[in-house]
DRENDO-1510 file (C-alpha; in Angstrom, 1 decimal, always signed):
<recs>
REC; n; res; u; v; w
REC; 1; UNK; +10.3; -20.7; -0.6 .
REC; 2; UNK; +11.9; -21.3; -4.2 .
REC; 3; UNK; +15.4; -21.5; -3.5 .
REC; 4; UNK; +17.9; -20.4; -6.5 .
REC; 5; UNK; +21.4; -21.2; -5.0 .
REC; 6; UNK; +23.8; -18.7; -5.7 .
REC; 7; UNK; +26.9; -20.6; -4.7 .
REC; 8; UNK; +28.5; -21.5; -7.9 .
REC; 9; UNK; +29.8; -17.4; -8.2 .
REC; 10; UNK; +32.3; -16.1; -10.3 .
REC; 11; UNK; +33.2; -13.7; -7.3 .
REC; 12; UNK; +34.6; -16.4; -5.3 .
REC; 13; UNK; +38.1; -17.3; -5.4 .
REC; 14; UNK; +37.3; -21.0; -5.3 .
REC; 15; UNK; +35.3; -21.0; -8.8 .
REC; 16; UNK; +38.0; -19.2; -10.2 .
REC; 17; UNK; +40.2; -21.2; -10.1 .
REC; 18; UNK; +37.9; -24.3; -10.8 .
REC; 19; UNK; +36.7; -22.4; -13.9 .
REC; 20; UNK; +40.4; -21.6; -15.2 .
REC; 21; UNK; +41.2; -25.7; -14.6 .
REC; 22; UNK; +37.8; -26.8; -15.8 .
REC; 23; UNK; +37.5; -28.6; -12.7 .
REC; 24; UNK; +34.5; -30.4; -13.3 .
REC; 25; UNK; +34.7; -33.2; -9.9 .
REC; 26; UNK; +34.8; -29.5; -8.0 .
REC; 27; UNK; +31.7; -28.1; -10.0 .
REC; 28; UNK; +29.5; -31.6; -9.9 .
REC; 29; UNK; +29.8; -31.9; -6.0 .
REC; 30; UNK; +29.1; -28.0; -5.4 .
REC; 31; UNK; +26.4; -28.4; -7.4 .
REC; 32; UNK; +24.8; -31.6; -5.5 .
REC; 33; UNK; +25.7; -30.0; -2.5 .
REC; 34; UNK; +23.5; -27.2; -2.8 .
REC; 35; UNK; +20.7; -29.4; -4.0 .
REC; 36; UNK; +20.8; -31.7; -1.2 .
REC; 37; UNK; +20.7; -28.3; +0.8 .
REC; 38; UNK; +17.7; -27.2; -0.6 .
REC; 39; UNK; +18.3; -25.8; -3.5 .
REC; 40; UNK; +15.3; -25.8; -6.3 .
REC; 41; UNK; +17.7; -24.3; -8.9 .
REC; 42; UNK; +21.2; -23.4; -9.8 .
REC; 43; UNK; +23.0; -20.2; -10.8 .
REC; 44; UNK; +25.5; -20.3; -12.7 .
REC; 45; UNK; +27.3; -16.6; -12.4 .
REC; 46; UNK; +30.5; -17.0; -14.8 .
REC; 47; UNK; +31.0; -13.4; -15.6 .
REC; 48; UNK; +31.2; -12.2; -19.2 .
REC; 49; UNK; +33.8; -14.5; -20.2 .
REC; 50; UNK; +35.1; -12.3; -22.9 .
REC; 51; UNK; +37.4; -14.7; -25.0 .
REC; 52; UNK; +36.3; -18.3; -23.6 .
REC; 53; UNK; +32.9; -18.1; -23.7 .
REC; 54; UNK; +32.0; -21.0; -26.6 .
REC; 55; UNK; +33.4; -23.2; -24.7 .
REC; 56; UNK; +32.7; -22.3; -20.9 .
REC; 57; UNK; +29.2; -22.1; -20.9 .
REC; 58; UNK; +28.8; -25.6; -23.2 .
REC; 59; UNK; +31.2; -27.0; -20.8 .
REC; 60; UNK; +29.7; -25.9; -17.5 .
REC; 61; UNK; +25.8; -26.7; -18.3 .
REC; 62; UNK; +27.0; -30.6; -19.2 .
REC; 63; UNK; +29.1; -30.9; -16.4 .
REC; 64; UNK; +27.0; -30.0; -13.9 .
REC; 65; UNK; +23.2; -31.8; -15.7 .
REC; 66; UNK; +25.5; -35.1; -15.7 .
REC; 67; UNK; +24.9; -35.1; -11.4 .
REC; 68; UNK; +21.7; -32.7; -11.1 .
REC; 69; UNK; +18.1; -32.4; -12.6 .
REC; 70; UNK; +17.7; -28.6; -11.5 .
REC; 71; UNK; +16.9; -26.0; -13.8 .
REC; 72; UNK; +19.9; -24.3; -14.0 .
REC; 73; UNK; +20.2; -20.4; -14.2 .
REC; 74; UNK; +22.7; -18.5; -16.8 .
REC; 75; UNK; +23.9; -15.2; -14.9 .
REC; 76; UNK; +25.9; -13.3; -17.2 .
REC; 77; UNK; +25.8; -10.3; -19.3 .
REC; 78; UNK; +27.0; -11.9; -22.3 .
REC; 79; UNK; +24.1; -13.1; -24.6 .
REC; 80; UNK; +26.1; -15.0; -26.3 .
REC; 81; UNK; +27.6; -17.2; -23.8 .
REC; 82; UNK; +24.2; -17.5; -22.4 .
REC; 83; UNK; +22.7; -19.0; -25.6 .
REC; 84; UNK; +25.3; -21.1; -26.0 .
REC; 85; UNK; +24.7; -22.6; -22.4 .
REC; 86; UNK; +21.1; -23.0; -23.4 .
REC; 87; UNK; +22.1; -25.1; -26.5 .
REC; 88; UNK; +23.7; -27.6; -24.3 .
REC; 89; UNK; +20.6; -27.3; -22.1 .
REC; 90; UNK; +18.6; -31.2; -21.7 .
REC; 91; UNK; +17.0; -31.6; -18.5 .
REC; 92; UNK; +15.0; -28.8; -17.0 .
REC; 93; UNK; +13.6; -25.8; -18.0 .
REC; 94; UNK; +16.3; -23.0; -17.9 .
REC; 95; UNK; +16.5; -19.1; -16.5 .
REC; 96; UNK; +18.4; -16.1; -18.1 .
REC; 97; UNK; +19.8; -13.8; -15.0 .
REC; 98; UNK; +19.0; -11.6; -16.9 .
REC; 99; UNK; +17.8; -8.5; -18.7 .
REC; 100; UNK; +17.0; -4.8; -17.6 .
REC; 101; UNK; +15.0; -2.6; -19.4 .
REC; 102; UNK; +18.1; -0.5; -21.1 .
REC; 103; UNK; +17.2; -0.6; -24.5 .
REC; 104; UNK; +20.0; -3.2; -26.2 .
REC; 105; UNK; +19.5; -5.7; -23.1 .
REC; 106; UNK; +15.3; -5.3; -23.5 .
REC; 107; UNK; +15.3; -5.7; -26.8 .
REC; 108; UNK; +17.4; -8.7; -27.4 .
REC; 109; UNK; +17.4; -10.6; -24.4 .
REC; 110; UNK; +13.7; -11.3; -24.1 .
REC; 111; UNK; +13.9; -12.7; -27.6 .
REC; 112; UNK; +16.9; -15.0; -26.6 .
REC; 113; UNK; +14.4; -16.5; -23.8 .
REC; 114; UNK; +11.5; -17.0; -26.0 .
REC; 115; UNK; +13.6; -18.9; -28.5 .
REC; 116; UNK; +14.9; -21.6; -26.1 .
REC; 117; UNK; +11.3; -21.5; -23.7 .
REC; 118; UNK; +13.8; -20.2; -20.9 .
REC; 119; UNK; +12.6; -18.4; -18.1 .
REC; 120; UNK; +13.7; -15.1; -17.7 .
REC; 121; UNK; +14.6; -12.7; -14.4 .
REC; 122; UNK; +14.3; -8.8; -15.6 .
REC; 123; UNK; +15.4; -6.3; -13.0 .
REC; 124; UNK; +14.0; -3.1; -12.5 .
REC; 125; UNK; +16.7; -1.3; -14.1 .
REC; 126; UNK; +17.2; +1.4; -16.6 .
REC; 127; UNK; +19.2; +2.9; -18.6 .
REC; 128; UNK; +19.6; +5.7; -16.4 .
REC; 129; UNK; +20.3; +3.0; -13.3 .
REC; 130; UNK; +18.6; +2.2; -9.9 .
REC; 131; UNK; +15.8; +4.0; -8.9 .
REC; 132; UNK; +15.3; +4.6; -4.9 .
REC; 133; UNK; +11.3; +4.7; -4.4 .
REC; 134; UNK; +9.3; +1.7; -4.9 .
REC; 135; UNK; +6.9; +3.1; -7.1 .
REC; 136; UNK; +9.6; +3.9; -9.8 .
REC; 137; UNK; +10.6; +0.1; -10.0 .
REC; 138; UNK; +7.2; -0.8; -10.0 .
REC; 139; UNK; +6.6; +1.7; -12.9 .
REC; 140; UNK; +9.7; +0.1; -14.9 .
REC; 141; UNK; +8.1; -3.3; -14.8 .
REC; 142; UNK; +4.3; -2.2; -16.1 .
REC; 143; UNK; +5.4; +0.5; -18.7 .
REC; 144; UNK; +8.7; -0.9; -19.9 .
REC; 145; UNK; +9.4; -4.8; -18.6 .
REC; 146; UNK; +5.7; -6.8; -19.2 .
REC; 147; UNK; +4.9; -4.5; -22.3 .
REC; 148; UNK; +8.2; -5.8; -24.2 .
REC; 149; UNK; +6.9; -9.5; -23.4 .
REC; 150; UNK; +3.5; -8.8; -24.4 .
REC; 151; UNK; +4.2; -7.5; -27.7 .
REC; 152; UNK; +6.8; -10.4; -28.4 .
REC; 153; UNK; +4.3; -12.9; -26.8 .
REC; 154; UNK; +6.7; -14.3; -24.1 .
REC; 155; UNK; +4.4; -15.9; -21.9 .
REC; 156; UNK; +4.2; -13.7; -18.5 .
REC; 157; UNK; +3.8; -17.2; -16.6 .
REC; 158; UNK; +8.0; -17.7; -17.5 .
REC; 159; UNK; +8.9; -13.7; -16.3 .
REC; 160; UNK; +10.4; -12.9; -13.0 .
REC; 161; UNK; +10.5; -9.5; -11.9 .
REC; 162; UNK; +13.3; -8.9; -10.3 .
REC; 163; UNK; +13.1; -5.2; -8.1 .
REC; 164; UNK; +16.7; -5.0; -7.0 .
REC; 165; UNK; +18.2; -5.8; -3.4 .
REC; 166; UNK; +21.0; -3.3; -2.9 .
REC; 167; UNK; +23.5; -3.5; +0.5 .
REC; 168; UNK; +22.3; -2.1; +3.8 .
REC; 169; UNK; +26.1; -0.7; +3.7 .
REC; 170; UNK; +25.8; +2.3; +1.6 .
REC; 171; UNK; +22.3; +2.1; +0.2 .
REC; 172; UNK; +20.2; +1.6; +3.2 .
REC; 173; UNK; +17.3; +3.8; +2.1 .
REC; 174; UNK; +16.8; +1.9; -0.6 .
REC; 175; UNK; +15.6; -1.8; +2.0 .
REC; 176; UNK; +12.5; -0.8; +3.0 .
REC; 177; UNK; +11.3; +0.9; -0.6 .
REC; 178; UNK; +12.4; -3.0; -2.4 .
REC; 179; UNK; +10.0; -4.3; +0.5 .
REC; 180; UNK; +7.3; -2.0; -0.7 .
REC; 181; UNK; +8.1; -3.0; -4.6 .
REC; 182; UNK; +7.7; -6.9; -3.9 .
REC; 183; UNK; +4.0; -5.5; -2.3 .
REC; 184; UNK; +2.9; -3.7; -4.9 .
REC; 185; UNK; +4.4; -5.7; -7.6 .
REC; 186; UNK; +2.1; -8.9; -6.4 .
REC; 187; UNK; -0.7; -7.3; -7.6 .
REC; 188; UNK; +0.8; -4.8; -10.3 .
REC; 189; UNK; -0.8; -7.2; -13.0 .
REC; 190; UNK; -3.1; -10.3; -13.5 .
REC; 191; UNK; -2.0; -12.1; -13.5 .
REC; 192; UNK; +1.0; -11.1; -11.7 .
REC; 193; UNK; +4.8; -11.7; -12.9 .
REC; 194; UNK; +6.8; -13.9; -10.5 .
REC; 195; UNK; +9.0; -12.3; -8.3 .
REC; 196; UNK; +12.5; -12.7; -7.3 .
REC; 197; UNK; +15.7; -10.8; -5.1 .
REC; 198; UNK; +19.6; -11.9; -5.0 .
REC; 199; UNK; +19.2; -11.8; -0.3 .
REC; 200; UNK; +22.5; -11.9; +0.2 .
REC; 201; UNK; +22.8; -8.6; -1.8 .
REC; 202; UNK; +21.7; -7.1; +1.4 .
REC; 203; UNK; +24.8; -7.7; +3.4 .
REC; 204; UNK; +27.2; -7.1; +1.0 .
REC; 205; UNK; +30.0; -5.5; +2.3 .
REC; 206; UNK; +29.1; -5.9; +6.0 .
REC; 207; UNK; +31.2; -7.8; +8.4 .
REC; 208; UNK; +30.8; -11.5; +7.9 .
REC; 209; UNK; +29.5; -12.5; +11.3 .
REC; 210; UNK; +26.3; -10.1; +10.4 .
REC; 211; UNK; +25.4; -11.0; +7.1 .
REC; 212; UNK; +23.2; -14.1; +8.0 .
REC; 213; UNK; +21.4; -12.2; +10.8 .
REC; 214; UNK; +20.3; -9.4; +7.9 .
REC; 215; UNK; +20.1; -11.8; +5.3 .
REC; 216; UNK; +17.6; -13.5; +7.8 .
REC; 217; UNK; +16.0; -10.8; +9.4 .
REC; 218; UNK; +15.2; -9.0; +5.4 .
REC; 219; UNK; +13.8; -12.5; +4.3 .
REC; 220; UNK; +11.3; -12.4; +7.1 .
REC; 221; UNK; +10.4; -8.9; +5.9 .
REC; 222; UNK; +10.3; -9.7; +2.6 .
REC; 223; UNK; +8.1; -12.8; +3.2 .
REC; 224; UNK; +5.4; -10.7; +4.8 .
REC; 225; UNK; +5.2; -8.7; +1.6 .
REC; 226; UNK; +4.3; -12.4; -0.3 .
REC; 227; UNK; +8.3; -13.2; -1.5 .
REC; 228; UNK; +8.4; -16.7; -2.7 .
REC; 229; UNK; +11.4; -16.7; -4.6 .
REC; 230; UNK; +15.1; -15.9; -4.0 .
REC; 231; UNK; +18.8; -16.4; -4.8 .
REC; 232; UNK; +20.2; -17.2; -1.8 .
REC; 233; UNK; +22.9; -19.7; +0.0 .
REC; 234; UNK; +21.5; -22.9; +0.5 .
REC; 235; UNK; +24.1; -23.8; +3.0 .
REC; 236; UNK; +22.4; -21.2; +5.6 .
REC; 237; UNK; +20.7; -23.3; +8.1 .
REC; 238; UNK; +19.7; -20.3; +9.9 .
REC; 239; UNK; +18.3; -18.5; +7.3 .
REC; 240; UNK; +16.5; -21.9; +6.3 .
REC; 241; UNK; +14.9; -22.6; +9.9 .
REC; 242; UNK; +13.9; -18.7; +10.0 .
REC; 243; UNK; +11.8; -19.6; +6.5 .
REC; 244; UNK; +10.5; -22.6; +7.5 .
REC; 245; UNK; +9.4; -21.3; +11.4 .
REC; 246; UNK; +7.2; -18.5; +9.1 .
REC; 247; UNK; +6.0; -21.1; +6.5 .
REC; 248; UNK; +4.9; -23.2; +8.9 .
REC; 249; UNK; +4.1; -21.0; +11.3 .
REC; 250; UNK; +5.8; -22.7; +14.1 .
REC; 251; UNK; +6.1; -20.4; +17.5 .
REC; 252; UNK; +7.5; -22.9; +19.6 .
REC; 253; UNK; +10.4; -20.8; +20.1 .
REC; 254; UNK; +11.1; -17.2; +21.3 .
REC; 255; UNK; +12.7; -16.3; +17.8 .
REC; 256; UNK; +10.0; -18.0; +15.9 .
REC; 257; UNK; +7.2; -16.3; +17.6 .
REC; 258; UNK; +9.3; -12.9; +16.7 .
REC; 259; UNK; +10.0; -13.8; +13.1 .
REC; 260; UNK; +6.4; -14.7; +12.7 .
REC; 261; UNK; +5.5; -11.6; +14.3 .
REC; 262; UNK; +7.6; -9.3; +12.3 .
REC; 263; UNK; +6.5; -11.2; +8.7 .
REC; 264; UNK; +2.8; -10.5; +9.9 .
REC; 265; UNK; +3.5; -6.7; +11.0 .
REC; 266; UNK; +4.7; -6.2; +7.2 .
REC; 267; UNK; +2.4; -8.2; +5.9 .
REC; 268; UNK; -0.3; -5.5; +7.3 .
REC; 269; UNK; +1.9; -2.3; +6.4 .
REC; 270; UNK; +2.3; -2.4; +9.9 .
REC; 271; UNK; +5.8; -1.8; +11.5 .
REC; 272; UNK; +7.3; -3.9; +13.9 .
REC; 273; UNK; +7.3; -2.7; +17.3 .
REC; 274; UNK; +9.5; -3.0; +20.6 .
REC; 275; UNK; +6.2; -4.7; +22.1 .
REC; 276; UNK; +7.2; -7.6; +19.8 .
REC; 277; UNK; +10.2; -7.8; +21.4 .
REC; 278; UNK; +11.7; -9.8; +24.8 .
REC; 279; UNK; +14.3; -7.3; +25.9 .
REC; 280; UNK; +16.1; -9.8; +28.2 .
REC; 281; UNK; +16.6; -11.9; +25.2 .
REC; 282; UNK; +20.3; -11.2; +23.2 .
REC; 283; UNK; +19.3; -12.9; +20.6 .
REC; 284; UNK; +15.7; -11.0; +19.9 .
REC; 285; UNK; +17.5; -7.4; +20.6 .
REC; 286; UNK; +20.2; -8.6; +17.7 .
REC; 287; UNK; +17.0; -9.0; +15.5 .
REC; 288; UNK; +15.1; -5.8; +16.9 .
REC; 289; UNK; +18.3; -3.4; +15.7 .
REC; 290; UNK; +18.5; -4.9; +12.7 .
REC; 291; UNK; +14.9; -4.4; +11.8 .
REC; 292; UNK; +15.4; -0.7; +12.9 .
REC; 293; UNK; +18.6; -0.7; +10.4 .
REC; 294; UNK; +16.9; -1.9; +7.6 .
REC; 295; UNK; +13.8; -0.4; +7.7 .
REC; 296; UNK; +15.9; +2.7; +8.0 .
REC; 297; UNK; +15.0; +4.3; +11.3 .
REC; 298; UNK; +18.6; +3.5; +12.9 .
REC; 299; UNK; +22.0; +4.5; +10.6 .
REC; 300; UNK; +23.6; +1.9; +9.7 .
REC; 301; UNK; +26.9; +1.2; +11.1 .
REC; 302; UNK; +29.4; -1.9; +11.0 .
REC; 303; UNK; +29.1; -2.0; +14.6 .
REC; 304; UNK; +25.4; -1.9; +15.0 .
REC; 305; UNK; +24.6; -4.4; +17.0 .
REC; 306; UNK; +26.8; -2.7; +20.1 .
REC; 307; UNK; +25.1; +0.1; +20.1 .
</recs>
């Protein structure tokens, strides 16, 4: 699993106030941090950056290339911050987070990536927002997304299709249709786009002690389907042994064997089933609910797991 971590996040109280003292000893050991975790890549989520941005961006790609090698991923919606990130850019090959396929972000953005050979995450997206079924995303990559690289001739080997992870909390029927648009979108076209999800977007909003559990639990569903990229914490030791028991396929414990089992069921369009499941085991019946939760046969509820 390619590992984008997703840690240096405007969202976070911490790199606010890093950001506003241009903190860079702060930045540097976050971002080594994450790499010795793991981490393949770096995002850098700094927000829009409205009045600062000429200098931000500039300031945060050379602080952090002076400790890593990673490529380093610009997650903003403002272009122009971005491209002035990707001016500063010396090491390895860059990703804009990213573009949708509303009109002003498709047509510009794409141009932006080719320009400084960046790679570039487009989300499923339009302009009239999210759609639910997995078919619609699908259909907004093939007829919108890879046409508007093709006819600029951005190389398809630098796009990552991006179908959109939305929180359990709130948009629950939407988990198992961006499990079905990770399937289809493997073979949508040959050959076929990379493909990418924010996991953590998935627990959004829940209560902290649950979020690694889904995160976990959706990463071995999304796995089955052929998932071999993600922006995720690289500090999550449990979601990292759950990828590597599936990777290498290592049933030597009761969870492994489960997670194993439940990447396989998707992997066949197959649901998991109680069978699958020890029911004297706490920790397998944890995983059992929240399988039922996110493939959306039991409402979600904060208190899940108690009931």
């Amino acid at each position: 699993m390619y590992i984008i971590g997703e840690n240096i996040h405007i969202i976070s109280e911490k790199v606010k106030l890093a950001l506003k003292e241009r903190d860079s000893k702060y930045f540097q050991e976050l971002a080594i941090q994450q790499v010795d975790a793991g981490a393949q890549a770096l995002d850098l989520n700094l927000g829009p950056r409205k009045y600062d941005w000429q200098e931000v961006f500039p300031w945060m790609v050379e602080t952090v290339e002076q400790v890593v090698d990673v490529p380093l991923s610009f997650d903003s919606t403002n272009l122009l911050g971005i491209e002035a990130g990707l001016k500063k850019v010396t090491k390895a090959q860059p990703i804009i987070n990213s573009t949708s396929a509303e009109p002003e972000r498709l047509e510009k953005v794409p141009l932006v990536a080719k320009q400084y050979d960046a790679k570039l995450i487009a989300l499923t997206m339009g302009k009239s927002g999210i759609p639910v079924a997995a078919d619609e995303r699908v259909n907004i990559a093939l007829e919108a997304l890879i046409p508007r690289m093709l006819e600029i001739d951005y190389p398809i080997e630098n796009l990552i299709i991006d179908p959109l992870v939305l929180t359990v909390s709130g948009c629950q029927e939407y988990c198992p249709q961006l499990i079905e648009a990770v399937r289809t979108l493997e073979y949508a076209w040959d050959p076929p786009p990379a493909i990418s999800v924010g996991l953590s977007n998935v627990s959004n909003a829940v209560p902290k002690e649950n979020r690694t559990l889904i995160n976990r639990v959706y990463a071995a569903m999304l796995m089955g389907v052929g998932l071999k990229t993600m922006i995720a914490d690289p500090f999550d030791g449990e979601l990292k042994e759950t990828i590597r028991m599936i990777e290498e396929r290592d049933e030597s414990t009761p969870l492994g064997k489960l997670f194993i089992k439940i990447a396989d069921r998707i992997a066949e369009g197959d649901e998991p089933t109680i069978d699958d499941v020890d029911l004297s085991d706490p920790e397998q019946m944890k995983v059992w609910k929240t399988v039922q939760v996110l493939l959306n046969k039991v409402i979600y509820a904060d208190g899940y797991l108690s009931q």
